[in-house]
N, C-alpha and C positions, 0 to 999 in steps of 0.2 A: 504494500500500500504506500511504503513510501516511494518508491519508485513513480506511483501512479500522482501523486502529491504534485511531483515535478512535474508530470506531463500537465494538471491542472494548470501549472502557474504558466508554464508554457502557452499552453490553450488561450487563458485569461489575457495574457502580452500579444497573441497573435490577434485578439480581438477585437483588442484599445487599439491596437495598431490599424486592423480595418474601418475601423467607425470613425477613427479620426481624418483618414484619407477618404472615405466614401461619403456622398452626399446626401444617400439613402438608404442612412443606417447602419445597424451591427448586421455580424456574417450569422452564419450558420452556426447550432450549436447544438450538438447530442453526447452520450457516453459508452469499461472495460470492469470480474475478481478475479480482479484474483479474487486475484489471492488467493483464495484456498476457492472453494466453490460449494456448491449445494451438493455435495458427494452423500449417495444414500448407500453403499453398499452392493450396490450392482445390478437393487431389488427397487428400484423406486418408491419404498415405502410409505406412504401418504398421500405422493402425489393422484392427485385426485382428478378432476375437470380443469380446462384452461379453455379460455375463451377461443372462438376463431376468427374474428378478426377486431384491427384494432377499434371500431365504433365501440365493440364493447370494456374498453381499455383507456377508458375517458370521463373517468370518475374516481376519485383517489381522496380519502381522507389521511388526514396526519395522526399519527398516533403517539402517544405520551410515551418516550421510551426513557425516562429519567435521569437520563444522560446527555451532555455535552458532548461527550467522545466522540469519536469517530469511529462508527460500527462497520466493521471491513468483512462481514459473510455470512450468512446465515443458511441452517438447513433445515427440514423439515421430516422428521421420524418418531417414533416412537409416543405418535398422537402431540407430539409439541414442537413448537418453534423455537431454534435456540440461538441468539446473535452475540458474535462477538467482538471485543475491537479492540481500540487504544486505553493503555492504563491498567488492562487487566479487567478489562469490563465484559462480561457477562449478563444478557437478559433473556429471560423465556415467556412463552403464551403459549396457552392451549389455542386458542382464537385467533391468536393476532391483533386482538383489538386491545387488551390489557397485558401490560407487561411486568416484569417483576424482576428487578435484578439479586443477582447471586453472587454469593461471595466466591472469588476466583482464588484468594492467598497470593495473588501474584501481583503489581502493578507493571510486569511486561504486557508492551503493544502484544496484544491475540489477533494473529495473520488470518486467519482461516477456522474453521469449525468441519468435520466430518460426521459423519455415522456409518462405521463398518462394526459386523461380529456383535451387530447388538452392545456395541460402546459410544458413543460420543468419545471425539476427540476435539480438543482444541489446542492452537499449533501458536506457541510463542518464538518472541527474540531467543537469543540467548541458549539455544540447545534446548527450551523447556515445553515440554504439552502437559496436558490436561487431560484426565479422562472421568468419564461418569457413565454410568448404568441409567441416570435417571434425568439427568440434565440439572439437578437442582445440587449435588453433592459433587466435589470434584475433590481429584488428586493429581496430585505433582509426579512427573515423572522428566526425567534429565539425558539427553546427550551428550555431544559433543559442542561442545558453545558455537550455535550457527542460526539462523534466523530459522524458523520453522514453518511449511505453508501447507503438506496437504499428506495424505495419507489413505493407502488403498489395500481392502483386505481379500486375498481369494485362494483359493489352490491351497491353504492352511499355514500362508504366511504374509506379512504385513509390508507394502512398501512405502517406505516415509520420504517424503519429496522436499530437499533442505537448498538454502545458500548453494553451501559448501561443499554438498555430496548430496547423492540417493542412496539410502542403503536397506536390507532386505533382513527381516528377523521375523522368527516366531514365537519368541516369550515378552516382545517388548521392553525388554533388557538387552540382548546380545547382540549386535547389530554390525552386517556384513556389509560393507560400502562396493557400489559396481563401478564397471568403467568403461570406457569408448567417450563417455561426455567431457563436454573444454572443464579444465577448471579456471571458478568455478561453474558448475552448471547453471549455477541459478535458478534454479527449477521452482517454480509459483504451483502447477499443477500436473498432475495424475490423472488418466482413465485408462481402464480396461474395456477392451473387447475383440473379437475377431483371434482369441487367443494371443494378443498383442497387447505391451502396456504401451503409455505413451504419457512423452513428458514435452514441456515445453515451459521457458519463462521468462526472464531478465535477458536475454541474448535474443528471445525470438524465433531459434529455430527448433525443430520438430523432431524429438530423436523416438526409436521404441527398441523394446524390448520383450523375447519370448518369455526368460525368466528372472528379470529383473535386476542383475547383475551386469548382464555384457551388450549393451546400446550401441546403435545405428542411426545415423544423421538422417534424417526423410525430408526437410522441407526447411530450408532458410528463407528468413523473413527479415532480419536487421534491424524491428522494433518487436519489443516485449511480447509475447502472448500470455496473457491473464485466466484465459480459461480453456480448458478442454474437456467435451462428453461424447461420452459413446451410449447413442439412440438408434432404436429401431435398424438400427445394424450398420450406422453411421457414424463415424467419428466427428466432430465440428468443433472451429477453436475460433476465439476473438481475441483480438487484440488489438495492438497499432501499428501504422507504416508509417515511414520514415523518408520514403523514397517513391516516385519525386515531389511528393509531398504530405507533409505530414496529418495526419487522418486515421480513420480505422481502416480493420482488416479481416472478412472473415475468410475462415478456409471450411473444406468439406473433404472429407474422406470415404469410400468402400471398405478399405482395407488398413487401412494405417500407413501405409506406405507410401502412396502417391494422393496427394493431396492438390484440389484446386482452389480458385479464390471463386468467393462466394460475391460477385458484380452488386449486388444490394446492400453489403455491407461495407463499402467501400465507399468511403464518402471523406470529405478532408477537414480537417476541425473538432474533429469529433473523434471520442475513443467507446467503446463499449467495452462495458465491465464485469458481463457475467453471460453468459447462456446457460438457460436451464430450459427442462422440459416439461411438459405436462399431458397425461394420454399423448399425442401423436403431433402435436405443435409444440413450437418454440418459441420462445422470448427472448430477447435482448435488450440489457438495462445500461445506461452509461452514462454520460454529463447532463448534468443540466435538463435534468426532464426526459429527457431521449430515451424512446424506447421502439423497437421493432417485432411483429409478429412474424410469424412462417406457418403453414400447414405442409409443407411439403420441404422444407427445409435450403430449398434454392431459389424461391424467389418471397421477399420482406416486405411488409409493408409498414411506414413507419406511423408512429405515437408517440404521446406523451404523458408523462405522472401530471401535469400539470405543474411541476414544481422546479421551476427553472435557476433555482438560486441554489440548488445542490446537486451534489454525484453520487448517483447509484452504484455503490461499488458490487452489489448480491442480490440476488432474486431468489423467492421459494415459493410451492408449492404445497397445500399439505391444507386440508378439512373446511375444504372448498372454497377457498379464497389465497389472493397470491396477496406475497408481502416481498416489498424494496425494502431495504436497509440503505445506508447512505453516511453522509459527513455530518459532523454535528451530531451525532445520535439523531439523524432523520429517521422515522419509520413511517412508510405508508402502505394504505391496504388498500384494493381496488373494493368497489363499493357494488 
């Protein structure tokens, strides 16, 4: 998230910059999680109904999340909402509509939040996560000192997606680092599918892996990617381009392998912060209000939160209603 921070302020100076030269106002403005992302376990548990197109995606209240912070990801499982962010902040909802914060023990920035194995994770600075069974109890558990973003459970071992490494363990303690990626990787996100994981984050490009240890380069991009999911037998990642101008970026996969760009997601000024799913459509959440549908996943149509003074860093799905997280402790719910 702080990576993404920088692109804000970027964004913001490319703006002032337009409005001050044009005689007919400011430019364009939409939004990129990571950071970690609405990771359910491989099961999409909760997700529920998602609207199909955006008319119905144009009513959004605010909702009290009692915090300032900056909430960087939220997921949706085990019948609750859980978001997490800067300071070590922690909140949950059954609804979405009331929230309740939690004692974390930590005042590390929380990158990212999971749900693999029937655990919540949550993914700090510093080598440290978080784990709960219930979303309202947490415990401390420690690495190697590295920023932390995301985490993915299958085959009956865990892959943790950090800074400074990836690495592979099955007791959550013992922890086997892979190789083929730059250091460091900078890895923001994780997904499985197609018997392939795949990683992408801080650098942009797209590596995978059969068993998580020995990674393959698939897709250079040269700005960050924030998020990756594997739906409906598709891979799909967002982020931002850099070249030849600076904007967002989505890509689409069959296979993990060969990856193309998604023409709808490519727009310049704009970052988008998260893709999530719901039954068989997509969402895309990012700056300043900006947000895109799909039912077919390659051609977007855009929307908005209505809330143009913040960035959507996560989106979830989960007991029939979707919820944005965002800066400031934004939370909104589609109505």
């Amino acid at each position: 998230m702080r990576f993404l921070r920088v692109l804000l302020l970027l964004i913001s100076i490319s703006f002032f910059i337009i409005a001050c030269g044009s005689s007919g106002g400011g430019g364009d403005s939409s939004g990129n999680t990571n950071g970690g992302g609405n990771d359910d376990g491989g099961g999409n548990p909760g997700i529920i109904s998602c609207p199909s197109s955006t008319s119905l995606l144009n009513t959004w209240a605010q909702r009290t999340s009692g915090t300032t912070n900056n909430l960087n990801d939220i997921v949706y499982a085990n019948n609750t909402f859980i978001a997490v962010g800067d300071n070590g902040t922690i909140v949950s909802s059954t609804d979405g509509t009331t929230w309740t914060q939690r004692t974390s023990g930590t005042t590390n920035n929380l990158n990212g939040i999971s749900y693999q194995n029937s655990i919540f994770f949550a993914f700090g600075d510093n080598g440290l996560f978080l784990t709960s069974t219930d979303g309202i109890t947490w415990q401390t558990k420690t690495t190697d000192p590295q920023p932390l973003y995301d985490i993915f459970y299958t085959n009956n071992f865990y892959l943790l997606a950090g800074y400074d490494y990836i690495a592979k363990s099955t007791d959550l303690s013992n922890w086997t680092k892979g190789s083929g990626y730059p250091n460091p990787p900078g890895a923001y996100t994780i997904a499985y599918g197609n018997t392939l994981f795949t990683y992408s984050g801080e650098r942009g490009d797209i590596y995978t892996s059969s068993d998580g240890l020995n990674w393959t380069k698939r897709q250079d991009n040269g700005c960050y990617i924030g998020k990756i999911i594997y739906i409906n037998s598709k891979f799909y990642a967002v982020g931002c381009l850099s070249s030849p101008a600076f904007g967002s970026v989505g890509y689409i996969s069959n296979d993990g392998i060969t990856w193309s760009e998604i023409n709808d997601l490519k727009e310049g000024n704009i970052i988008y912060s998260d893709i999530a799913s719901c039954d068989s459509n997509l969402v895309a959440v990012g700056s300043y209000g900006n947000l895109k549908i799909s039912t077919d996943g390659t051609t977007w149509t855009s929307g908005t939160t209505g809330d143009n003074s913040s960035w959507a860093y996560s989106v979830a799905f989960g007991n029939n209603t979707l919820v944005v997280v965002g800066d400031n402790g934004t939370i909104l719910q589609l109505q």
